[in-house]
N, C-alpha and C positions, 0 to 999 in steps of 0.2 A: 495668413490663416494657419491655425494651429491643430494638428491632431491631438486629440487628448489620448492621454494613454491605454487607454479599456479602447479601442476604435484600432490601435496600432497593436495592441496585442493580438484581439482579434485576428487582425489581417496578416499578421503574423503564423499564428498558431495554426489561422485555416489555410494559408499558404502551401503550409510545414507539412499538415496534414497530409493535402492534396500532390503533394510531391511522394510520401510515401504509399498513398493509394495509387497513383500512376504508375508508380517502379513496382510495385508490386503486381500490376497487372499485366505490363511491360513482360517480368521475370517469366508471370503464368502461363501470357499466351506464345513465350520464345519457348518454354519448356516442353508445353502442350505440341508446336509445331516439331520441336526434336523430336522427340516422344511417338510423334505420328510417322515422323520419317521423311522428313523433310530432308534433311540430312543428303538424301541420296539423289536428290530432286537439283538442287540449287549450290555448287560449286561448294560442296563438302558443310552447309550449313552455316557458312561465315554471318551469312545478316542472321539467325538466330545468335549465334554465340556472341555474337556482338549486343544483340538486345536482352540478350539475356545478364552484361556486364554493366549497360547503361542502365537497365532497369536496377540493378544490385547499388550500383553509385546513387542514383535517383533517391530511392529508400534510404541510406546510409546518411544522404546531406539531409531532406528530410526530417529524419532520428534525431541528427544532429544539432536542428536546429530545435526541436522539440524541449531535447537535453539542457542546450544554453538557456532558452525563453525560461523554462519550468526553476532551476539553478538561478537564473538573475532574479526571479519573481519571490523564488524563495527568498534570499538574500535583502531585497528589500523589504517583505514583509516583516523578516527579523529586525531590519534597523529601525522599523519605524513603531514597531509592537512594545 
């Protein structure tokens, strides 16, 4: 069985997407909890600062893979144009 290409970019791109919507929401709600004062609550705030680093990498790969798909899609549109 063969994926065709527009089926794997898809699944790709919303992938890609859905990992920077997560790390973003991740960032928002470790911020929002610092923010409220959590901080003083929970062994100096280590699980926010930490979700708030996971959520920052989350976003970042995300981006990244955004960057590569839209760069390789370019690239083949030119070779084939």
């Amino acid at each position: 069985m063969q994926i065709g290409g527009v089926s794997f970019g898809y699944g790709m791109v919303s992938s890609a997407y859905s990992a920077v919507s997560r790390g973003t929401e991740t960032v928002d709600r470790a911020a929002e909890n610092i923010a409220n004062g959590s901080i003083l609550e929970n062994d100096l705030g280590v699980e926010d600062i930490v979700a708030l680093k996971e959520g920052e990498i989350q976003s970042q790969a995300g981006a990244k893979v955004l960057d590569v798909y839209q760069k390789t899609l370019g690239s083949l549109l030119d070779i084939e144009v």
